[in-house]
N, C-alpha and C positions, 0 to 999 in steps of 0.2 A: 504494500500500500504506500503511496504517496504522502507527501508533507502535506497537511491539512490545512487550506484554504482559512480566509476570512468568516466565510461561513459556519464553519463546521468550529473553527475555537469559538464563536459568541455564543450558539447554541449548547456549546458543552458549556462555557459558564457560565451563562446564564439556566443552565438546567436545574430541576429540581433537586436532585442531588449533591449539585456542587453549592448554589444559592445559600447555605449553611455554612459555607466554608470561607466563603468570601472577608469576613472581619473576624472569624473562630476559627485558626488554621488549626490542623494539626502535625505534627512529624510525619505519619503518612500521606496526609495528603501533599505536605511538600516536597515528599520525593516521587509521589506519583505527577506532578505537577514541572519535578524537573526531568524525570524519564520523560516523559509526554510531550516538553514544550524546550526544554534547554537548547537542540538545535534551531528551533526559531529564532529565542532571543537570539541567538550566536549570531544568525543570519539578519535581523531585524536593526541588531548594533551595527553589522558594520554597512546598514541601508541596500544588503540585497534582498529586501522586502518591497522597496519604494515604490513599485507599481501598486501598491495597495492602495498606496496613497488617494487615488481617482477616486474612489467613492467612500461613502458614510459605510459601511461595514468596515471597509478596508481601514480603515482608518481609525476604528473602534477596534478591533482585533489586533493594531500593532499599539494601539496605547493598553490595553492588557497585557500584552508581549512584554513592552519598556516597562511599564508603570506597575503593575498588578505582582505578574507575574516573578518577577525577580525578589521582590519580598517574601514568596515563597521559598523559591530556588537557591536563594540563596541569604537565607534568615540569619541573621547574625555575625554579617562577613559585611565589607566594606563596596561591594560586587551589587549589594542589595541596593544601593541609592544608585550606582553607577551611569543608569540610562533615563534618569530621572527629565535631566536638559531636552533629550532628543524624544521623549515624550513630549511634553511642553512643546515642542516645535510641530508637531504631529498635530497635538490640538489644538496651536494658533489653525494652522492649516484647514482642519477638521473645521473650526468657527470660520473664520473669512470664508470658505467655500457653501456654507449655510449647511455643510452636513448636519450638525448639533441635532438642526430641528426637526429632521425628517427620522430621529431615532425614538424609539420608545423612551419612556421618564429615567426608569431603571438604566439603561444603556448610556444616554444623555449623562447620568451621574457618573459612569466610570470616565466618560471622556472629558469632564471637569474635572477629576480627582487628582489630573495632575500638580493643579494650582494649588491644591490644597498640600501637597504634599510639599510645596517647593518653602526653600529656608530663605525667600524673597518676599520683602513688603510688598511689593509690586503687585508679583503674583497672589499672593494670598488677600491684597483689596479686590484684585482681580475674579479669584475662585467666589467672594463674598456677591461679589458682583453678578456672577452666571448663575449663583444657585438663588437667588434673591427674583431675578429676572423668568427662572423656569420654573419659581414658588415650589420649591424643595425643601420643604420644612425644616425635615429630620437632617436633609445635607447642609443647610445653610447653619444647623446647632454645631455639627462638627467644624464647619470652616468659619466659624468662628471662634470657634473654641482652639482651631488650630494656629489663627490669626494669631488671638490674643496671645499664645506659649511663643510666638516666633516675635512680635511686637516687646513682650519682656523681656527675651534672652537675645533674641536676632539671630536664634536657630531653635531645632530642636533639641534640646537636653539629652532627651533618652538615644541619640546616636551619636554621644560624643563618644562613649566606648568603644563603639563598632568604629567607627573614624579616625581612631586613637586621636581622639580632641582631650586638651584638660578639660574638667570642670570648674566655675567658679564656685565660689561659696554660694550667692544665691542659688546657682544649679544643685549642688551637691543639695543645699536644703528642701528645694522643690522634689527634686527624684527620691529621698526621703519622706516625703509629705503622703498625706493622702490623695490630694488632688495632683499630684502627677501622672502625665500623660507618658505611660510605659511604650508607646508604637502599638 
């Protein structure tokens, strides 16, 4: 069998199955997730995916690939933020071409989720900005709740380890705290 198309990854993650997995990984699931998908990102990084680019599927299946996916693949390694940029480039793309809107609600959220994940004010007024405009409740609680961790620190804290960043002492207190945001 063939390398699986645009279609065939959004329908597996967006399946019933998977749907539970998506913010509640497990160990299994991210190595079934890097057997399954590790040669795409491979292919996706170094842009022999880019004909995907032409349409709103295509386009939503390689911001899983950079974005989603590699949080999985590779949890806890510095490999995990890696293709975070050329995401983000995917879904300017994705937006100027008006793909966004011609996607279901659910799908729409992953192709925003870039912004939300970036250690950029920019981007994160930006994610506040998309999910406020497709009135995404529950998305617009988390991006700003990831706004506000990136506006305090001017990153996120809980990947200064995987990054080997120091901590400062606010960080060090916050990632102690109860309201720190663990990834």
């Amino acid at each position: 069998m063939g390398m699986e198309g645009p279609e065939e990854i959004i329908s597996y993650w967006f399946s019933d199955d998977i749907k539970p997995r998506h913010f509640s990984s497990t160990p299994d699931f991210d190595l079934l997730l890097k057997a399954r998908y590790l040669g795409h990102w491979e292919m996706a990084k170094t842009h022999l995916l880019d004909e995907w680019l032409g349409s709103a599927q295509g386009c939503l299946a390689l911001i899983l690939i950079l974005d989603q996916f590699p949080l999985n693949i590779f949890r806890g390694q510095p490999e995990s933020f890696s293709t975070e940029q050329h995401s983000r480039e995917v879904a300017h793309h994705a937006i100027d071409s008006g793909f966004d809107l011609s996607l279901r609600l659910d799908q729409r959220a992953f192709l925003y989720l870039p912004f939300m994940h970036s250690e950029s004010m920019k981007d994160q007024d930006y994610s506040i900005v998309l999910f406020e405009k497709a009135d995404m409740q529950d998305n617009l609680k988390w991006a700003r709740h990831h706004r506000e961790v990136v506006r305090r620190f001017g990153r996120f804290p809980h990947r200064n380890h995987i990054l080997d960043r120091e901590n400062s002492h606010d960080e060090i207190v916050y990632l102690n705290s109860e309201e720190a945001f663990l990834g």
